[in-house]
N, C-alpha and C positions, 0 to 999 in steps of 0.2 A: 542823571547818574543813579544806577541805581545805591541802595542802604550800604550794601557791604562794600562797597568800592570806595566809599566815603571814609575814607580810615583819617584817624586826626594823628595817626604816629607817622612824624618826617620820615622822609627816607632815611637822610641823615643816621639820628636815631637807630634803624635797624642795621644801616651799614656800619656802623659804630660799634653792634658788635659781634659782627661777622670776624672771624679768627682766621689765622692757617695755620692747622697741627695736621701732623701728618700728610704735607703738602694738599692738604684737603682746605677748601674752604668751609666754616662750618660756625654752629651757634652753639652755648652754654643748655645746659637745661635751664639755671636760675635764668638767662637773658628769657628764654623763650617763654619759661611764666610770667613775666613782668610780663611781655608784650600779650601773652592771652590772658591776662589777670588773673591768674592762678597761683596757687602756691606750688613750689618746687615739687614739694615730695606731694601734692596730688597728679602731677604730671609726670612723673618719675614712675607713681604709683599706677597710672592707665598704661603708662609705657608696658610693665614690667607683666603688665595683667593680659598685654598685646605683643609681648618679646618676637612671638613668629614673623610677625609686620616688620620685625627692624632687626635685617641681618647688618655684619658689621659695616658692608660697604652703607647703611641708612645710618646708625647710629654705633659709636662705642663709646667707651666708660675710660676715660684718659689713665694712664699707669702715673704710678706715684711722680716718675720724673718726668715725666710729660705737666706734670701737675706745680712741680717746683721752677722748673724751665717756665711755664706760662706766669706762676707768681712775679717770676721774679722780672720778667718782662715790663712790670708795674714801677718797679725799684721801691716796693713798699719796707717799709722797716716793722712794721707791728707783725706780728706770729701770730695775729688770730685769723690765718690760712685764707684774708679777705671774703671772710663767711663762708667758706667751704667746709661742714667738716668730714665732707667723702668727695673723692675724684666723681667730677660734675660727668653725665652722661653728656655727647656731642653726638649733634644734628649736622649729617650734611645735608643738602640741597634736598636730596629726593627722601629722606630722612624725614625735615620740614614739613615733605606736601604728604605723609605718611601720617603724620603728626594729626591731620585734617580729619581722617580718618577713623582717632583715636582719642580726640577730644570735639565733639559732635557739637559743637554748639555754633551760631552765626559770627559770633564772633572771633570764634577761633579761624574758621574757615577765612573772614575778610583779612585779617591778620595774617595768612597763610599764603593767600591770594599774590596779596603785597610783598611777603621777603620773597616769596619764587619770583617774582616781578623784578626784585632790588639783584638775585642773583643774578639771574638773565643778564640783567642792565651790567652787570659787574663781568659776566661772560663777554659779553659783548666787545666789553670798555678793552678788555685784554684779547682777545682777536683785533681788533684796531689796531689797538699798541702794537699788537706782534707784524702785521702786515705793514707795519707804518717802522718799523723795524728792519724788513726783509728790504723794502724798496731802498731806504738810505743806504742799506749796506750793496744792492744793485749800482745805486750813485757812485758810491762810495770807490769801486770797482773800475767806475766806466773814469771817475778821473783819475786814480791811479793811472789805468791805460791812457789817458789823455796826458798827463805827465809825462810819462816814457816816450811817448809822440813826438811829446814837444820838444823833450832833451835829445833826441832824434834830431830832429831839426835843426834843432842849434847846432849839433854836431857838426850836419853836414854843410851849414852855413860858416861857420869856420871854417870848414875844409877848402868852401867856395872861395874863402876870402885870401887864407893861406897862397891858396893857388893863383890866384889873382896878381898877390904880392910876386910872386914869384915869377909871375911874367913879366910884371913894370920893372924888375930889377932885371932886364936884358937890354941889351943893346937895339934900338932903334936901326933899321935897314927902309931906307927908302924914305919915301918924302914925309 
């Protein structure tokens, strides 16, 4: 294998803190300097030096209550904003591999490598789910109609039976 493929951060780890605000999946800025060993505001700081690189569908800047809704998501009780003290920028997917781009080093790049790898894997995981969704509800369907079938049949099976009764209760003609 090659150096950069060799990452020592689990998946685990980076799926841990993959988000969804804005029905988007996405990562923190502080998450994404922890995983390329950077400090926040120097990665905030190439961002901003690279702003053309990151329209909003790559990155945006959470609004205040985007920002109180995700706190409180934590159920923390301290108000020291869990180290934030400005609305964190947010990486979506193609955001990340942009990221690559704008922090030039080996190891940002192997690190980069890997969460586009971990999204994939998470794209993936939900295409299954959904098709693995679609067929039970085809199931789902086919015995409904297999039910209605059946009470079908009983129906007419009583009906069989009814009528039956109805002949033994006549009188006998002949031997």
């Amino acid at each position: 294998m090659k150096e950069e493929e060799k990452s020592i951060i689990p998946d685990e780890t980076i799926s841990n803190k993959i988000y969804l605000i804005r029905n988007q999946k996405v990562l923190l800025d502080r998450d994404l300097a922890d995983l390329y060993k950077v400090e926040t505001k120097q990665l905030k700081r190439q961002v901003r030096r690279n702003i053309e690189r990151f329209p909003t569908d790559f990155m945006f800047e959470m609004t205040e209550n985007e920002l109180q809704n995700w706190r409180s998501q934590f159920g923390t009780s301290n108000s020291e904003t869990m180290g934030l003290r400005y609305a964190p920028m947010v990486f979506t997917e193609q955001g990340v591999a942009m990221l690559s781009s704008v922090l030039n080093s080996d190891s940002a790049i192997a690190v980069n490598i890997k969460i586009i790898r971990i999204f994939t894997k998470m794209r993936d995981l939900l295409s299954d789910n959904l098709s693995l969704r679609l067929e039970v509800e085809e199931i789902k369907k086919k015995l409904n109609n297999h039910d209605k079938n059946i009470e079908l049949v009983f129906s007419y099976l009583d009906e069989l039976v009814e009528k039956k009764e109805n002949l033994t209760d006549r009188n006998k003609i002949g031997y």
